[in-house]
ZAPA-222364 format. One record per residue: residue number from 0; x, y, z of N, C-alpha, C, O in turn; residue in one letter. Coordinates in nm, 2 decimals, decimal comma, m for minus. Layout:
N
{NUM; {X; Y; Z}; {X; Y; Z}; {X; Y; Z}; {X; Y; Z}; "a"} ...
***
This chain:
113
{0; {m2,85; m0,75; 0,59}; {m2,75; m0,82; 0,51}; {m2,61; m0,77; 0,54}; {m2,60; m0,65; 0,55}; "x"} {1; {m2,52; m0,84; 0,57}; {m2,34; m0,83; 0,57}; {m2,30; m0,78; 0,51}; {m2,29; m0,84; 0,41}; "x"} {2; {m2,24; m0,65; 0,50}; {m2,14; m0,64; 0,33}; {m2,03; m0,69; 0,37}; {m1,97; m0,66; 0,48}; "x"} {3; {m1,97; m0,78; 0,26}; {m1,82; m0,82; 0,23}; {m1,75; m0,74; 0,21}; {m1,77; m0,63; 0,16}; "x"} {4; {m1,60; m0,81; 0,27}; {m1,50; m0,68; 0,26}; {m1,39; m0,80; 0,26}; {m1,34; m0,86; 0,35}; "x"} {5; {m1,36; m0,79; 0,08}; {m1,26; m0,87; 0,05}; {m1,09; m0,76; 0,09}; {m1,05; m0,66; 0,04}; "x"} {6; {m1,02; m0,89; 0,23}; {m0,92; m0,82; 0,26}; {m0,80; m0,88; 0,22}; {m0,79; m0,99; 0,28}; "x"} {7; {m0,71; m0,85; 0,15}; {m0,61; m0,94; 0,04}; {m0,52; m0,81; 0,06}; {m0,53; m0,69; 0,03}; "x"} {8; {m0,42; m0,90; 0,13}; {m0,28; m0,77; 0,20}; {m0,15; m0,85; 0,08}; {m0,15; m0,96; 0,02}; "x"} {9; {m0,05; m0,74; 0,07}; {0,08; m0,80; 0,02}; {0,18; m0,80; 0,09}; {0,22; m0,71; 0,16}; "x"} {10; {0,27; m0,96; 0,07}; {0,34; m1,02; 0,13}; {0,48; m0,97; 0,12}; {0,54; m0,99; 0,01}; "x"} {11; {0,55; m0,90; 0,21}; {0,72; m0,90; 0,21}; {0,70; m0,81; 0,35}; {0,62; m0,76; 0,42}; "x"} {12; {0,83; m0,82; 0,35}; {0,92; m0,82; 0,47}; {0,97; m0,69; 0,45}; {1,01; m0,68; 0,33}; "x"} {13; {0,99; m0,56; 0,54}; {1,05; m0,45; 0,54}; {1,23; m0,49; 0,51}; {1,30; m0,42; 0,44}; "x"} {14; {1,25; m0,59; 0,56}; {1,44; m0,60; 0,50}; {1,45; m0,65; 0,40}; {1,56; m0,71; 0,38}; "x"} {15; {1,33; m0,66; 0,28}; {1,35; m0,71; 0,15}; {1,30; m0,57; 0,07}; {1,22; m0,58; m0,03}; "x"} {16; {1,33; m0,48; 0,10}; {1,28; m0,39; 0,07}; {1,39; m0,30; m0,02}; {1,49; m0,32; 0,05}; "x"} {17; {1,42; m0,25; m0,09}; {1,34; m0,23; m0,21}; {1,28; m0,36; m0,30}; {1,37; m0,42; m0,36}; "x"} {18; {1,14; m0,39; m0,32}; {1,08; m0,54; m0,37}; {1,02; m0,47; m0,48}; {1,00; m0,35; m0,50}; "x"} {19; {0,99; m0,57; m0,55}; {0,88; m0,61; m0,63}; {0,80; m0,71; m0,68}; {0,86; m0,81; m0,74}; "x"} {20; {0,67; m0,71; m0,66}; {0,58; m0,80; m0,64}; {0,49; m0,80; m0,73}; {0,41; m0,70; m0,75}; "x"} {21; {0,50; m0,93; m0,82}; {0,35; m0,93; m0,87}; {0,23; m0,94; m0,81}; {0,20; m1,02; m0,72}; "x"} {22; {0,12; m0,85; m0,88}; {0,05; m0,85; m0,79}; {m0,11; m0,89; m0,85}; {m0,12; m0,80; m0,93}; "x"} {23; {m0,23; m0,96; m0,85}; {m0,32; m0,95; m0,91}; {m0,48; m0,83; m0,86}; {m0,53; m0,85; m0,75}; "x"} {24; {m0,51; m0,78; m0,91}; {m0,66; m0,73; m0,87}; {m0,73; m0,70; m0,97}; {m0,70; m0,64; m1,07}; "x"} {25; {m0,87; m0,76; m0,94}; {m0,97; m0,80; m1,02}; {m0,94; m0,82; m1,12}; {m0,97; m0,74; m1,21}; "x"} {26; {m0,85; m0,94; m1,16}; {m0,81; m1,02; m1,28}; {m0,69; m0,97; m1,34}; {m0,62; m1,06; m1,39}; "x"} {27; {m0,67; m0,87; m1,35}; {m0,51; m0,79; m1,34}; {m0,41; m0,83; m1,32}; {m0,42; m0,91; m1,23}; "x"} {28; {m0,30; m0,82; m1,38}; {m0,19; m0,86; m1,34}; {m0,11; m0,71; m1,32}; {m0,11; m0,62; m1,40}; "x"} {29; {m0,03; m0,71; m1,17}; {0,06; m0,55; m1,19}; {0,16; m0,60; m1,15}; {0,17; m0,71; m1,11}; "x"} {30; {0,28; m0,51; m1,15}; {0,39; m0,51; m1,05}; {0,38; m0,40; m0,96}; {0,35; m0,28; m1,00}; "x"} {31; {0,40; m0,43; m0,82}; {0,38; m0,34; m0,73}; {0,51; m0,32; m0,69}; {0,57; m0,43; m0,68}; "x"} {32; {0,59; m0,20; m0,66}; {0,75; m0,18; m0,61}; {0,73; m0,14; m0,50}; {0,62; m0,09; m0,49}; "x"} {33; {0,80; m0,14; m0,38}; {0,82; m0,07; m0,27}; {0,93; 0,00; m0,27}; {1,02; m0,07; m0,31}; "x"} {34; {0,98; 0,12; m0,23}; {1,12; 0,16; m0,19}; {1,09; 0,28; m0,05}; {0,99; 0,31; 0,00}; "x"} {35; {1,22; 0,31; m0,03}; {1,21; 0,33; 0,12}; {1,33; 0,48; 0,08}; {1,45; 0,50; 0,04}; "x"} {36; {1,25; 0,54; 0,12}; {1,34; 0,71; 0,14}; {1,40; 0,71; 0,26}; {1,35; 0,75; 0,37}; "x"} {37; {1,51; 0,66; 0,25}; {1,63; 0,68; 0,40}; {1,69; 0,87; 0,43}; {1,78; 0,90; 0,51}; "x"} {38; {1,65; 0,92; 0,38}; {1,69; 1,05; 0,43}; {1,56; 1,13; 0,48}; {1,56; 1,22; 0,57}; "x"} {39; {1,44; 1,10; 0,40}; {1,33; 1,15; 0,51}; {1,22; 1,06; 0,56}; {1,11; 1,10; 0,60}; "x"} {40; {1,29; 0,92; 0,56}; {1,21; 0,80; 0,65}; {1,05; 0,79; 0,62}; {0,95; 0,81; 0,68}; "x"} {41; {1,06; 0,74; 0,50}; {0,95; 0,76; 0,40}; {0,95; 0,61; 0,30}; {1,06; 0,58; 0,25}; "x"} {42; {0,84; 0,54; 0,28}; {0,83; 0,45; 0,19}; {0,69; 0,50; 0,03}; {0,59; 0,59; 0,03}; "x"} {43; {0,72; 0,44; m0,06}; {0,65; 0,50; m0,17}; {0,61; 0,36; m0,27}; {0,69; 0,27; m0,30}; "x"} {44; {0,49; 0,37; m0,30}; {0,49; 0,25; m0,37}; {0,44; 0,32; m0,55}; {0,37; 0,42; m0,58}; "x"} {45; {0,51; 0,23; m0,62}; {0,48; 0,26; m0,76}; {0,46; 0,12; m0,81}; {0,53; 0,03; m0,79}; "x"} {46; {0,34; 0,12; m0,89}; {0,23; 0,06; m0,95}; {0,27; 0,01; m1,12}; {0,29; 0,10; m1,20}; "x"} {47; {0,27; m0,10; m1,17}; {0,29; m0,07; m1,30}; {0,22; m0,19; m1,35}; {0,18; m0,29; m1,30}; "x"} {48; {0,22; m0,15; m1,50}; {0,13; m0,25; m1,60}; {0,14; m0,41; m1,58}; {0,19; m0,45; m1,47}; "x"} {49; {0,12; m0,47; m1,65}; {0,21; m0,65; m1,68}; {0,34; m0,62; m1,79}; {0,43; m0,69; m1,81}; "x"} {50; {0,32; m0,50; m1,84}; {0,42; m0,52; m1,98}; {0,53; m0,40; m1,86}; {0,63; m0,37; m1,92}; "x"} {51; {0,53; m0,34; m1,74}; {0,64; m0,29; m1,67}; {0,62; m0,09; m1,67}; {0,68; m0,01; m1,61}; "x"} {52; {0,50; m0,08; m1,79}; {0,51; 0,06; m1,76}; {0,43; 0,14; m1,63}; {0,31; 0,12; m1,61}; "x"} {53; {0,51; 0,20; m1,58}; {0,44; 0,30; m1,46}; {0,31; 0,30; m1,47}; {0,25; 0,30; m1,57}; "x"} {54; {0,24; 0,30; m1,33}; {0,14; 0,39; m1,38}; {0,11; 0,48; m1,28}; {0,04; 0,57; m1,32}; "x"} {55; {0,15; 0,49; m1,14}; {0,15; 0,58; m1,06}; {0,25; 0,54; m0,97}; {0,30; 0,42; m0,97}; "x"} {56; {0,27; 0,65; m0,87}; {0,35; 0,63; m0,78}; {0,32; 0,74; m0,67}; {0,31; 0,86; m0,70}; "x"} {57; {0,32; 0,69; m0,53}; {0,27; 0,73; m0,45}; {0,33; 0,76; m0,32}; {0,30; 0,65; m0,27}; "x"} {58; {0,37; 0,80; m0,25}; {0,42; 0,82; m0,09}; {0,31; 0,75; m0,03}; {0,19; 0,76; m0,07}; "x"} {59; {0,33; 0,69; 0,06}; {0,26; 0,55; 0,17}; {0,20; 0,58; 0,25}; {0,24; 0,52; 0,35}; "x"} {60; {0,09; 0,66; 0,28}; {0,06; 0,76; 0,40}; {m0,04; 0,67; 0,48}; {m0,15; 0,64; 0,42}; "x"} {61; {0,00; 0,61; 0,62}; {m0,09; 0,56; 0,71}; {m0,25; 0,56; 0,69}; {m0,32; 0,67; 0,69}; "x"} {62; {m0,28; 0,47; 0,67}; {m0,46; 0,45; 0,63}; {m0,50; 0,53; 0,51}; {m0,61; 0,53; 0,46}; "x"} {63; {m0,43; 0,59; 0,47}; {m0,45; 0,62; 0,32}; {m0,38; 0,59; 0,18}; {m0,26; 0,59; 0,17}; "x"} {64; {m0,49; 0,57; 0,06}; {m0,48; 0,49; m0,06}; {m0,37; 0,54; m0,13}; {m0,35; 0,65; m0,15}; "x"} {65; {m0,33; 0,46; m0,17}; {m0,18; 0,47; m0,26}; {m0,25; 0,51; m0,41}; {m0,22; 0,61; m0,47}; "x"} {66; {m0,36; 0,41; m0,44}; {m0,40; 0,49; m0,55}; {m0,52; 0,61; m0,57}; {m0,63; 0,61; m0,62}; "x"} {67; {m0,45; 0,71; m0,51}; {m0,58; 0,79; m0,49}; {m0,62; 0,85; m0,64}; {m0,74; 0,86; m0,66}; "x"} {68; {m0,50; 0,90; m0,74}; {m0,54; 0,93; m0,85}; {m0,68; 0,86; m0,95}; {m0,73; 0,77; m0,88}; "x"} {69; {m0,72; 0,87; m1,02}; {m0,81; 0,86; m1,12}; {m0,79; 0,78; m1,24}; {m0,75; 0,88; m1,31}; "x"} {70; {m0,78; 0,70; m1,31}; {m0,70; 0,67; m1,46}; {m0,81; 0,54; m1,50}; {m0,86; 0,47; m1,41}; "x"} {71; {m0,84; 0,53; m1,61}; {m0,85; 0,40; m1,65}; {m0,74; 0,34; m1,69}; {m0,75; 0,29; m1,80}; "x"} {72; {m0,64; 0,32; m1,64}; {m0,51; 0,25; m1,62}; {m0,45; 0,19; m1,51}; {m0,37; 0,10; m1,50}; "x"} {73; {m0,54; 0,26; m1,40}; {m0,50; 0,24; m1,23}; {m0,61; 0,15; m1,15}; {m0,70; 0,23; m1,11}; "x"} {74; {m0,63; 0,06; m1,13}; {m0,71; m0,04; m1,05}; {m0,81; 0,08; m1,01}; {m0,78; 0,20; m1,02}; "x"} {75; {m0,94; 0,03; m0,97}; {m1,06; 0,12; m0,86}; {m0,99; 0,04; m0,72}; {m0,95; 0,12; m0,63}; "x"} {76; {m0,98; m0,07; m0,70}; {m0,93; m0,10; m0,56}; {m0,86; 0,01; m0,52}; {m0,83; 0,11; m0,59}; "x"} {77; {m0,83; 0,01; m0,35}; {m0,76; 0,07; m0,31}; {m0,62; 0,00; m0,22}; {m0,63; m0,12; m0,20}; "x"} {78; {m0,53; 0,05; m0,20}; {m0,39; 0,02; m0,14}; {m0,37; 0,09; m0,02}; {m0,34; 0,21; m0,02}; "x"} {79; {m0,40; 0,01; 0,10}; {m0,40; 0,11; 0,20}; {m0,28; 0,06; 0,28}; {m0,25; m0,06; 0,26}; "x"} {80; {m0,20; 0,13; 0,38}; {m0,10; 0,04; 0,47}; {m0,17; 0,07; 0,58}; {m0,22; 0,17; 0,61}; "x"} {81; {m0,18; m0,06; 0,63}; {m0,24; 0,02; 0,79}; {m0,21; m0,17; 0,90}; {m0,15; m0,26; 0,86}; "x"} {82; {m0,26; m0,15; 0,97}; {m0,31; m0,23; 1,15}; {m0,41; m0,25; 1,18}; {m0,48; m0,15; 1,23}; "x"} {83; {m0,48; m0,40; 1,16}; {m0,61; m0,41; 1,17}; {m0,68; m0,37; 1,29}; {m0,80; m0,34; 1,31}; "x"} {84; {m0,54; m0,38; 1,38}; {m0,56; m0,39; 1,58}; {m0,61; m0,24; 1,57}; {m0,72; m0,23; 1,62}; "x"} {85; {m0,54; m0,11; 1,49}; {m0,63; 0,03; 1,47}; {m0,73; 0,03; 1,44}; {m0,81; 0,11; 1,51}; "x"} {86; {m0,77; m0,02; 1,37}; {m0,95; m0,01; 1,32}; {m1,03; 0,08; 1,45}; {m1,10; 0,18; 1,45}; "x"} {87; {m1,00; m0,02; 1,58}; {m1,06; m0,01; 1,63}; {m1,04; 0,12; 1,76}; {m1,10; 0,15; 1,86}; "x"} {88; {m0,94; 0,15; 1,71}; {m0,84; 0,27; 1,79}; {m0,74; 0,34; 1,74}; {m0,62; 0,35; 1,78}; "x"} {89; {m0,79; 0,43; 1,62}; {m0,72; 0,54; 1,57}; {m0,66; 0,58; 1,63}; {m0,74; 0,59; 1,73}; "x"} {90; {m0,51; 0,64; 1,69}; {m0,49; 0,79; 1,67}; {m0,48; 0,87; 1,63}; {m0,41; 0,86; 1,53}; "x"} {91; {m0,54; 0,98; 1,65}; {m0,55; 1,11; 1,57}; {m0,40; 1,16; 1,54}; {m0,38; 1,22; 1,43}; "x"} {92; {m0,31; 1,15; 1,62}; {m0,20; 1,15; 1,56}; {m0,11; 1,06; 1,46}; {0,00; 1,10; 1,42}; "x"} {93; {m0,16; 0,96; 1,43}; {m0,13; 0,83; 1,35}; {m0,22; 0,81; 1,22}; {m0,19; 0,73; 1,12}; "x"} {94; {m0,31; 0,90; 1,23}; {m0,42; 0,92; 1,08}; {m0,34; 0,97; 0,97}; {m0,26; 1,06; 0,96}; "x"} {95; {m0,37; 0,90; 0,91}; {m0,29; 0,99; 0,81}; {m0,12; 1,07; 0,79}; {m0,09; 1,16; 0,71}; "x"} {96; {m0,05; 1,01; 0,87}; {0,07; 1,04; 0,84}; {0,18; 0,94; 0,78}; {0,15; 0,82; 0,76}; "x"} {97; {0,30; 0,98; 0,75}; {0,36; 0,90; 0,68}; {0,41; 0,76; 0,71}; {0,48; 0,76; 0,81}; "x"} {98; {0,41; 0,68; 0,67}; {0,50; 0,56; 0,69}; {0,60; 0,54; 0,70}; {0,67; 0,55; 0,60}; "x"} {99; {0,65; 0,52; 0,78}; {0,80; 0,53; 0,84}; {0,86; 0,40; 0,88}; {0,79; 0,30; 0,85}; "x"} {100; {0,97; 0,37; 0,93}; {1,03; 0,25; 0,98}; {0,95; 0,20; 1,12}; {0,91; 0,09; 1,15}; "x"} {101; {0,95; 0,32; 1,18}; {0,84; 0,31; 1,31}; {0,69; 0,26; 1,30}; {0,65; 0,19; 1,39}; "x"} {102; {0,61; 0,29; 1,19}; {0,51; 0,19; 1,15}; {0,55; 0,06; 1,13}; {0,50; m0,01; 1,22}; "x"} {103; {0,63; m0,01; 1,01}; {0,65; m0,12; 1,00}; {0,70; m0,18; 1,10}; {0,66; m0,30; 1,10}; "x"} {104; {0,77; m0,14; 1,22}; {0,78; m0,21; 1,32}; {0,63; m0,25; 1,44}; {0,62; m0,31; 1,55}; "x"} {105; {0,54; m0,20; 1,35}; {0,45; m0,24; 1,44}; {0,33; m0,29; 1,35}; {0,22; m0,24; 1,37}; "x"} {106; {0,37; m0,38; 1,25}; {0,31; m0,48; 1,17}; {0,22; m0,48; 1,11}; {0,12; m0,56; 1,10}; "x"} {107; {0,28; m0,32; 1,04}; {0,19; m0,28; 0,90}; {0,18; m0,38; 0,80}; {0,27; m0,46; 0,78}; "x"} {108; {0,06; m0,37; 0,74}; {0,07; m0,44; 0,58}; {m0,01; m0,37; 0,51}; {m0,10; m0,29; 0,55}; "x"} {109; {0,02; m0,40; 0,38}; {m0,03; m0,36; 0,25}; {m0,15; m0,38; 0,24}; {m0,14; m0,46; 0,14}; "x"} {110; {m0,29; m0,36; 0,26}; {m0,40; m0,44; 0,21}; {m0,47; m0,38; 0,06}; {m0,46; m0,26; 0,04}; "x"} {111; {m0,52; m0,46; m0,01}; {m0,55; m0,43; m0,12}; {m0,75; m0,42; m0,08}; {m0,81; m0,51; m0,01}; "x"} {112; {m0,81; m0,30; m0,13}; {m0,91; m0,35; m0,07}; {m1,02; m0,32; m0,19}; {m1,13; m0,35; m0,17}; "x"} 
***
């Protein structure tokens, strides 16, 4: 048998950046923010209710989950940025490090998974 792998990415553009996006998962409504650290070339996404309160916020780290904390307040989905064309060709130097301008230029997205 197949397992499914519902892949549902979020839509914007790095020059619309700092955004905010409504966003839904598993029946949920959030607001998802982007903003972009210009002094150490870094993006961070923060998470918030439907009524606007926080609920985490994260530094964007290449193939890894934005929501890695714990809460019954924070989706179980996960928020990964990554390149599907990687899947199949990590670099070991590209695992896991930060999201930079230099990522987005090579047509990261958001996937909600």
């Amino acid at each position: 048998m197949a397992m499914k792998i519902d892949l549902k990415h979020i839509e914007f553009k790095k020059q619309e950046i700092p955004v905010s996006k409504m966003i839904e998962i598993d029946g949920n409504l959030y607001f998802l923010e982007i903003q972009y650290n210009e002094v150490k070339d870094f993006y961070v996404a923060i998470l918030y209710d439907d009524n606007e309160t926080p609920l985490i916020s994260s530094k964007l780290v290449y193939l890894g989950n934005a929501f890695h904390a714990r809460s019954n307040d924070i989706p179980e989905r996960q928020l990964i940025p990554m390149n599907l064309n990687d899947l199949h060709n990590v670099q070991p130097g590209k695992l896991f490090s930060k999201v930079s301008k230099e990522f987005f230029e090579r047509e990261i997205k958001i996937y909600i998974i």
